[in-house]
Wavefront OBJ file of the C-alpha trace (Angstrom):
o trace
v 91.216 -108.907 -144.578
v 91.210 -105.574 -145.711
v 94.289 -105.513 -147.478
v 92.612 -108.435 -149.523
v 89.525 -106.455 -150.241
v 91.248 -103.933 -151.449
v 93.316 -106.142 -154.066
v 90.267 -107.250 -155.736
v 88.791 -104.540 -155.811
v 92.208 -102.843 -157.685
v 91.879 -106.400 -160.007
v 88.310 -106.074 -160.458
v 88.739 -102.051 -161.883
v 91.311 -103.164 -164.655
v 88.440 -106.432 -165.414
v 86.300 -105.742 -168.329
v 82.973 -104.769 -167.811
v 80.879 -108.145 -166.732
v 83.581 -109.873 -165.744
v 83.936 -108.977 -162.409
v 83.103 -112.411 -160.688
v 86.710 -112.935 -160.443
v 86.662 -117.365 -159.313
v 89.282 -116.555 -157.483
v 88.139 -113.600 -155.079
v 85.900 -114.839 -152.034
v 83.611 -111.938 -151.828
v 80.728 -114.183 -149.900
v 80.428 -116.842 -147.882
v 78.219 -120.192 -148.551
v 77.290 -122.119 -145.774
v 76.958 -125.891 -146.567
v 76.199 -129.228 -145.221
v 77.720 -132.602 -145.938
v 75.708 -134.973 -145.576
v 76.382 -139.167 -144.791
v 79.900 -139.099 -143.033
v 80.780 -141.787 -140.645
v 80.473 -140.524 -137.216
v 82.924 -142.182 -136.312
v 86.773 -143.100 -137.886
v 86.896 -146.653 -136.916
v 84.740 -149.442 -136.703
v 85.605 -150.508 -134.320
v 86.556 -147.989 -131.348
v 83.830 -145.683 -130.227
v 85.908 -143.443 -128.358
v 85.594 -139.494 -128.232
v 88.583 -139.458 -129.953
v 87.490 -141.731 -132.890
v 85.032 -139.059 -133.926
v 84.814 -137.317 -136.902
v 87.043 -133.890 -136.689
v 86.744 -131.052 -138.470
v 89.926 -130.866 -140.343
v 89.489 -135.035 -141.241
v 86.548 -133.330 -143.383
v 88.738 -130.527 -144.981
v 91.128 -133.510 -145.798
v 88.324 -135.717 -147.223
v 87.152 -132.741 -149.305
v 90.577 -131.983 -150.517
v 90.811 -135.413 -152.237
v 87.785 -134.380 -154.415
v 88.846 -132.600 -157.948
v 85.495 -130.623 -158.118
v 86.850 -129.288 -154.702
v 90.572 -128.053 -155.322
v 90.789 -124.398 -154.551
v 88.028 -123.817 -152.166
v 88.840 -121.921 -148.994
v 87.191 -122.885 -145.701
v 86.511 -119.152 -143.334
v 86.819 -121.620 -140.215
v 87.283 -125.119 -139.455
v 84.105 -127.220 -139.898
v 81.590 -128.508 -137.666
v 80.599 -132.357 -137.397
v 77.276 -133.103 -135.470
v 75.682 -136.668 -135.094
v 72.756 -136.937 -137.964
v 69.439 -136.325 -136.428
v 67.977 -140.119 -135.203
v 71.455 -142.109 -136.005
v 74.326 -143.407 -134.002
v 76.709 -144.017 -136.625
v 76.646 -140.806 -139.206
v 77.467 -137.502 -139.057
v 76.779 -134.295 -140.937
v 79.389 -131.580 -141.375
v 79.099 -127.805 -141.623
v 81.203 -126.054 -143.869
v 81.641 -122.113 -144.631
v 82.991 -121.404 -147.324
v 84.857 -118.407 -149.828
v 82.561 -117.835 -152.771
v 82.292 -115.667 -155.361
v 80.677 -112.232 -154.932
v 77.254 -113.376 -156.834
v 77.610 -116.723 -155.380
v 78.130 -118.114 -158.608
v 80.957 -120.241 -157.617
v 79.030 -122.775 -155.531
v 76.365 -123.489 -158.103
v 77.856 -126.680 -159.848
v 78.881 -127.884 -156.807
v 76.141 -127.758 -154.180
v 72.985 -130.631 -154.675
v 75.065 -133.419 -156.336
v 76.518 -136.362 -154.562
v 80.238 -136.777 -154.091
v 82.204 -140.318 -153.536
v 84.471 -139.121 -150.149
v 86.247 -141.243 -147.696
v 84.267 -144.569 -149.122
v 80.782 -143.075 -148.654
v 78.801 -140.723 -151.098
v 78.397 -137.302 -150.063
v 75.979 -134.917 -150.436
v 76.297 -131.503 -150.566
v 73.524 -128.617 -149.971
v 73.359 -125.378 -148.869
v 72.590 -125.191 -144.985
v 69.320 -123.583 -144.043
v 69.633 -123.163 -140.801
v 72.502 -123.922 -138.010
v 70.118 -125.334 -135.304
v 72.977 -127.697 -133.367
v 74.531 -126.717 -130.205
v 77.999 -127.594 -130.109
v 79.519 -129.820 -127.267
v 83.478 -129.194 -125.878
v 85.563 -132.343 -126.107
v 87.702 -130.974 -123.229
v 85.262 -129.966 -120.307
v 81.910 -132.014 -122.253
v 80.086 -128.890 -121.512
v 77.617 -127.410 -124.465
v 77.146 -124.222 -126.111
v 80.667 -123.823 -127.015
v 83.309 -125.772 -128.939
v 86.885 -127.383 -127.694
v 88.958 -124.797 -129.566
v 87.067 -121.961 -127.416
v 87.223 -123.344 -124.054
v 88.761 -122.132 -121.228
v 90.268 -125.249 -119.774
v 94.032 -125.996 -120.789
v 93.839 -129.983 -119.138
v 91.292 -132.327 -120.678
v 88.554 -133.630 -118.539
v 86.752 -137.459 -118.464
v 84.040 -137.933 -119.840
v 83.235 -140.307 -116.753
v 83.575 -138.986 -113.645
v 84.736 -135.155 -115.209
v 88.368 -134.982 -113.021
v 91.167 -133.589 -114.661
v 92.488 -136.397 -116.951
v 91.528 -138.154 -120.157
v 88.727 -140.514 -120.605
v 91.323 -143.209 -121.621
v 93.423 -143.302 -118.710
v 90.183 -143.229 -116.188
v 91.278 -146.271 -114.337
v 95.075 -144.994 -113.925
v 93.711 -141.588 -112.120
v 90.609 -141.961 -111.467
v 90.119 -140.991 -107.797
v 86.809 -143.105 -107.008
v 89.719 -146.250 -107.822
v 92.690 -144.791 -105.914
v 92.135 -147.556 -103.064
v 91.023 -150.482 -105.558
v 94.548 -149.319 -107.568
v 96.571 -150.669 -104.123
v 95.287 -154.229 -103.733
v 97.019 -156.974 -105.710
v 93.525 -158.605 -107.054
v 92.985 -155.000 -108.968
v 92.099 -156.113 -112.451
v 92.110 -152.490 -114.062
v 88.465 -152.288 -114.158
v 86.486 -149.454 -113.306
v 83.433 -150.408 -111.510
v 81.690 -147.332 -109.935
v 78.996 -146.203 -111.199
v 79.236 -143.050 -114.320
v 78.036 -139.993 -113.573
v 77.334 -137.127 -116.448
v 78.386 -134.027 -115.771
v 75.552 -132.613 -117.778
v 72.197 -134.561 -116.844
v 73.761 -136.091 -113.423
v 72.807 -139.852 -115.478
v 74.388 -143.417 -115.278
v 76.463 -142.749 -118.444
v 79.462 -141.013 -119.786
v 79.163 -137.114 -120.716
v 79.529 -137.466 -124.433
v 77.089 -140.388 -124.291
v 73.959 -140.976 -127.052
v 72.084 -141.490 -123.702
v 72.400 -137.995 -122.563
v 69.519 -136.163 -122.272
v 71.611 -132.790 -123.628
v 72.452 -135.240 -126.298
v 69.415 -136.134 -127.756
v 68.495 -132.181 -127.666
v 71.913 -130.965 -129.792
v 69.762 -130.002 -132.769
v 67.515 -127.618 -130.493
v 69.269 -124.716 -129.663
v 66.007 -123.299 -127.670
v 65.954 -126.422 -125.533
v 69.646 -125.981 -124.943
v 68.588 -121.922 -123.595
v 66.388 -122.853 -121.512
v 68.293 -125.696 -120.053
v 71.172 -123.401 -119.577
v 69.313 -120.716 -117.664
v 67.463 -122.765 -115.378
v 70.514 -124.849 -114.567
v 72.743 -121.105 -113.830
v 69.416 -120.421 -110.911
v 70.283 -123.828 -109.399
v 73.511 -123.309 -109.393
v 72.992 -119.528 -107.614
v 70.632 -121.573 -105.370
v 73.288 -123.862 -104.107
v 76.048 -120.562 -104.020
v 73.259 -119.096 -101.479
v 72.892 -122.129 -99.612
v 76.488 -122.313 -98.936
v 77.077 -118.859 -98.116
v 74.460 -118.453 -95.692
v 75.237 -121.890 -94.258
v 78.621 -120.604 -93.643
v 77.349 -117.215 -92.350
v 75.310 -119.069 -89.702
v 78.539 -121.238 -88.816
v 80.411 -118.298 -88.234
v 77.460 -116.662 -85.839
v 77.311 -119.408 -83.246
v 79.611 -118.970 -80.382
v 81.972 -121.608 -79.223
v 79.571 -123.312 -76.710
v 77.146 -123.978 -79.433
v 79.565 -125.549 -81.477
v 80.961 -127.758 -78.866
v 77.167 -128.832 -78.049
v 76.647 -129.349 -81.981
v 79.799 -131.605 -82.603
v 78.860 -133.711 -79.017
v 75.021 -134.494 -80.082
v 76.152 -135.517 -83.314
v 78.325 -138.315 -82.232
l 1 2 3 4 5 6 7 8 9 10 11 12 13 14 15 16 17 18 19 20 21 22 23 24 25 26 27 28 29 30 31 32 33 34 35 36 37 38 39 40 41 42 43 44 45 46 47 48 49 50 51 52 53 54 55 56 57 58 59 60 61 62 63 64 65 66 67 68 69 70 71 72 73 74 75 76 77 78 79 80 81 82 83 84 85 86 87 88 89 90 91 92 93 94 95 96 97 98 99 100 101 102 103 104 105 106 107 108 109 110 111 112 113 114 115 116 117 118 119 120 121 122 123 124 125 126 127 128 129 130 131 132 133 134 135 136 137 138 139 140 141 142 143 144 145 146 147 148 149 150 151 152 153 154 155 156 157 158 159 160 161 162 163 164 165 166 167 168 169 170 171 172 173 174 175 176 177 178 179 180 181 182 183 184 185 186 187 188 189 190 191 192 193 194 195 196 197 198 199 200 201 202 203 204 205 206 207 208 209 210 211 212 213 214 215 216 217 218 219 220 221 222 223 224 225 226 227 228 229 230 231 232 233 234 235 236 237 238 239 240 241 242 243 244 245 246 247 248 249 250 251 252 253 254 255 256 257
């Protein structure tokens, strides 16, 4: 980064005077939106992995002429549009020229991309909390989380959503009989909201909050004093267990049965 800094500014010293918005030389960054993307890539699987990536949108973008040469700081983010179930909007940083200049003929026009028309504007403000397509937790995305095994969006073990029935422990004994039709029939549990439905479900209560970050906060913290609250529990349940003698234990196990 600084090595390129320092080439434009060598290029810029030998530029006559006023010309030193060099198209060329990202000296800014403009933050954009794109808005009226599918959500999702086919019409006809809803799957997490039918959704709209990031680098499907540098692709789209790339197949637009006004577009050729821009330079994308980091890979975009796609968020379902506030109030639909079927389109997407798509953040994009990008290079621009020092004055900004660059992005001036291209942002607030509409743009024919991937069979839909496009619109382009300059983001305001970034209020969307990001959800992980590997653990379906929030606040972070999947190419910064710590998991290196996908988790399902179903019941949140350690396998894809896809192949739910194949691992799924809840139908390890249903998998042994011969009438097993490959059919999961328990009932889905989030791992966010604790709700009848899959994690990266509209349903979700986290879900219908993505666009408010301050929601998301206070969700966050008051979940982490639950979570100490059960840590606690355990660890003084356990403390207790390991007070009582061996008589008491015997007397506990006996009235129990």
């Amino acid at each position: 980064m600084l090595i390129r800094e320092s080439l434009y500014k060598a290029l810029e010293a030998e530029l006559p005077e006023g010309d030193s918005d060099m198209p060329n030389a990202p000296q800014s960054v403009a933050q954009l939106i794109l808005k009226g993307f599918d959500y999702y890539t086919s019409h006809y699987n809803k799957r997490p992995e039918d959704i709209l990536t990031g680098d499907q949108v540098i692709e789209a973008m790339g197949s637009v002429d006004q577009f050729h040469g821009l330079e994308c700081v980091r890979k975009p983010a796609v968020v379902r549009s506030r109030g639909s179930k079927d389109m997407a909007v798509a953040f994009v940083d990008v290079w621009n020229s020092k004055t900004g200049s660059r992005m001036k003929d291209l942002v607030n026009k509409v743009y024919h991309i991937r069979g839909r028309l496009i619109k382009v504007e300059y983001a305001r403000q970034r209020e969307f909390v990001p959800q992980c397509q590997k653990c379906w937790k929030w606040n972070h995305g999947t190419s910064r989380c710590c998991l290196s095994h996908q988790l399902c969006a179903r019941c949140g073990q350690p396998h894809m959503t896809k192949n739910h029935t194949a691992f799924a422990m809840c139908c390890g004994a249903a998998r042994k009989r011969e009438d097993w039709t490959g059919e999961c029939k328990h009932e889905i549990k989030c791992i966010n909201c604790k709700g009848n439905h899959t994690a990266d479900s509209s349903k979700c209560t986290y879900k219908r909050h993505q666009n408010n970050i301050s929601w998301h906060d206070q969700r966050r913290a008051t979940d982490m004093v639950i979570e100490k609250e059960k840590r606690d529990n355990r660890h003084r349940t356990i403390h207790q267990a390991r007070q009582l003698d061996d008589e008491q234990i015997i007397e506990i196990s006996s009235s129990s049965e």
